[in-house]
KOLKOLTOR-836884 format. One line per 3 residues: number of its first residue (from 1); for each residue x, y, z of N, C-alpha, C. Coordinates in steps of 0.05 Angstrom, whole numbers, plus 5000, padded with zeros to 4 digits. Layout:
<atoms>
NUM) X Y Z X Y Z X Y Z  ...
</atoms>
This chain:
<atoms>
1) 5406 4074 4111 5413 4102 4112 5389 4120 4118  5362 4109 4106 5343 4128 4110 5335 4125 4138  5330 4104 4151 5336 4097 4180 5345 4122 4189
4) 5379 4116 4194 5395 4135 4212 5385 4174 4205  5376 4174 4181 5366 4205 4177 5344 4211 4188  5332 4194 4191 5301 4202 4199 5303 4208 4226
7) 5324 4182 4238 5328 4182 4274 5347 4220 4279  5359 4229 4256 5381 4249 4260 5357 4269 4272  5342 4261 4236 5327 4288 4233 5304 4290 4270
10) 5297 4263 4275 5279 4269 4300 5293 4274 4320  5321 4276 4325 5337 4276 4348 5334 4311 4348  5350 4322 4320 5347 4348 4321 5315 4365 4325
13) 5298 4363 4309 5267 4363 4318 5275 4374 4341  5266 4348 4357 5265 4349 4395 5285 4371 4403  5313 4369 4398 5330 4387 4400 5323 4417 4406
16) 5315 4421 4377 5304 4453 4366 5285 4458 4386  5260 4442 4386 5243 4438 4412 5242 4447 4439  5260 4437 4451 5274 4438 4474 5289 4465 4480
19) 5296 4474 4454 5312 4496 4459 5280 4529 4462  5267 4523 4443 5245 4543 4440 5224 4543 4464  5233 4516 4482 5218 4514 4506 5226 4533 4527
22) 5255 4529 4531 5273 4539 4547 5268 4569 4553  5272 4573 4523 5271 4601 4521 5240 4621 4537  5225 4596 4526 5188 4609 4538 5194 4608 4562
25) 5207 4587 4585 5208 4588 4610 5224 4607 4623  5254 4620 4606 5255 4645 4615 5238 4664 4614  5229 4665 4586 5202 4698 4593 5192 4695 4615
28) 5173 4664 4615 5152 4672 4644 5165 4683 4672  5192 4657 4668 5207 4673 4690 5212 4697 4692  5223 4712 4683 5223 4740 4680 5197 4758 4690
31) 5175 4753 4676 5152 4751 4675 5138 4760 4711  5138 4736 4719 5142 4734 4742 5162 4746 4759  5179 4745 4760 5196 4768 4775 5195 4801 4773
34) 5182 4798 4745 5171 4827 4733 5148 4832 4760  5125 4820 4749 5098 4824 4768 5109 4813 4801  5132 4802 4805 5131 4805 4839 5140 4830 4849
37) 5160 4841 4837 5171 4866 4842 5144 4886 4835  5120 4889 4822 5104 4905 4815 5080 4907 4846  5085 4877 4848 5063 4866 4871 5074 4886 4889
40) 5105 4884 4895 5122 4888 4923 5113 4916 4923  5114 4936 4896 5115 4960 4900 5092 4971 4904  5069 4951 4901 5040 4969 4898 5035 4970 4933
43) 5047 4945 4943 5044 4935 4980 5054 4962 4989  5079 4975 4980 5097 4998 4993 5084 5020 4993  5063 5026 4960 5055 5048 4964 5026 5052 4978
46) 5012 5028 4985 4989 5016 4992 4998 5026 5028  5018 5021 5039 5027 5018 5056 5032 5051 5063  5049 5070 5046 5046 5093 5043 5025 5100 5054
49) 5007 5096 5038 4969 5111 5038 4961 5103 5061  4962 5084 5077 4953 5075 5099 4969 5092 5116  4993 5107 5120 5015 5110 5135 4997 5142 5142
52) 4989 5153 5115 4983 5181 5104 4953 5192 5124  4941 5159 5115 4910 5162 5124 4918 5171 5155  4941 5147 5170 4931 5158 5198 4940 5185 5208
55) 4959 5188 5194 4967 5219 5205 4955 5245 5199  4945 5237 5183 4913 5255 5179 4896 5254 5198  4881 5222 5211 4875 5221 5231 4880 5230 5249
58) 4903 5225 5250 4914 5241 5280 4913 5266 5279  4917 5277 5258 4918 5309 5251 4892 5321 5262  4876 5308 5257 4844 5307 5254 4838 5313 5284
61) 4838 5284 5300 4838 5289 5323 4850 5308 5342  4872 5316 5333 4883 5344 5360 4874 5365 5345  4864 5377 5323 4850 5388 5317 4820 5390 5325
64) 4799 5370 5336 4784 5371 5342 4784 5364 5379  4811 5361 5387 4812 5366 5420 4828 5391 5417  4833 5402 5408 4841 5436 5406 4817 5449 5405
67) 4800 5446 5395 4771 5453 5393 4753 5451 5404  4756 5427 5425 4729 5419 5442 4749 5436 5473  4775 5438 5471 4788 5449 5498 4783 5475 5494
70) 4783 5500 5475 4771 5525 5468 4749 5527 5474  4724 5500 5470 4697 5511 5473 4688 5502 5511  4713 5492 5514 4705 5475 5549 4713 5499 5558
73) 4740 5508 5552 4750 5541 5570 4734 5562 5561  4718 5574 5535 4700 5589 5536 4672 5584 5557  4672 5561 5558 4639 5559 5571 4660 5556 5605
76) 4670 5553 5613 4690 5563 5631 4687 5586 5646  4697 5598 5629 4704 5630 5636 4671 5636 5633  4651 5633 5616 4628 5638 5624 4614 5636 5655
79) 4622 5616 5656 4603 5595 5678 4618 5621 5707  4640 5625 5697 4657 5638 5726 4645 5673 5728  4646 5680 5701 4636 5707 5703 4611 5720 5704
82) 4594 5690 5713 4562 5686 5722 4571 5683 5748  4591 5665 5763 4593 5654 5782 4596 5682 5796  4617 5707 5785 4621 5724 5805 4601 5747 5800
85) 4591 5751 5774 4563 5763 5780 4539 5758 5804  4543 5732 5796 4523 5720 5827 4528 5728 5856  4557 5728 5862 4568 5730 5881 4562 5754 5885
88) 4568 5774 5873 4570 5808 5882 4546 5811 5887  4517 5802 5869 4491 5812 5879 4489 5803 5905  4498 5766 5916 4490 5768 5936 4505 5783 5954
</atoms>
């Protein structure tokens, strides 16, 4: 009899065991699907900022060919209202 109790008692043991394992391998799982979805979202907003940077850039740039075409047509209209000064003296 003490036999068969000891085998009960180690069957359940392992049992109990088995079950408190289970349970840890859901958390991680969880765990993990937690931090993939965190990964996914930091890529989106990472992706955002990258999206933000270039249109700034671009902002940037026709801003600064809006600026260099103002200072090309000022020195322009210079260059012409020398050109017809010149002309009339001669």
């Amino acid at each position: 009899m003490k036999k068969i109790a000891i085998t009960v008692a180690a069957i359940a043991a392992f049992g109990l065991a088995a079950c408190n394992d289970r349970a840890a391998e859901t958390n991680n799982a969880t765990d993990v699907n937690a931090t993939e979805t965190e990964a996914g979202n930091d890529l989106d907003v990472a992706a955002n900022d990258a999206n933000a940077v270039g249109a700034t850039d671009n902002a940037l740039d026709s801003v600064g060919n809006a600026v260099e075409g103002a200072a090309e047509g000022a020195a322009n209209a210079a260059s012409d209202a020398a050109n017809t000064v010149s002309n009339a003296v001669d």
